[in-house]
C-alpha positions, 0 to 999 in steps of 0.5 A: 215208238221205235219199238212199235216200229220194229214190231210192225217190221218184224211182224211184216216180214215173218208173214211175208217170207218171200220178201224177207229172203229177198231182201237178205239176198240183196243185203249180202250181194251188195255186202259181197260186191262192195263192201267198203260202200255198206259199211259205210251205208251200215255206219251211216243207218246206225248214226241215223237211229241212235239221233232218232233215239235221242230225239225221242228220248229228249222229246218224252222228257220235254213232255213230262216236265211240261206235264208236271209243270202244268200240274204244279200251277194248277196245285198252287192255284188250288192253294192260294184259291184261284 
């Protein structure tokens, strides 16, 4: 998922390369001007999208189990001739 996001992004910008140096000139002036603040910033995006990454980890876990579970019941139904 995150992936399929990043492929979306990357594709976006190399096809519009005018708005990628845009974006890079504003991402190092704001660097430059004030750097303790995009740290800050930096630290903050990276907090965010290692708990995106956990959340969908855990959520594609639930998911299996509840799949597997699932075809558990439906086996042991199969078995007792349910």
């Amino acid at each position: 998922m995150l992936n399929e996001y990043l492929q979306t992004a990357r594709t976006f910008l190399s096809s519009n390369p005018i708005i990628a140096v845009v974006i890079g000139v504003i991402l190092i002036v704001l660097f430059y001007s004030q750097p303790k603040e995009m740290f800050k910033l930096a630290v903050f995006g990276l907090f965010l999208a290692v708990v995106f990454y956990v959340i969908t980890l855990l959520a594609g876990t639930v998911d299996t189990g509840s799949k597997q579970k699932d075809q558990m019941i439906y086996k042991s139904r199969d078995v007792i001739g349910e």
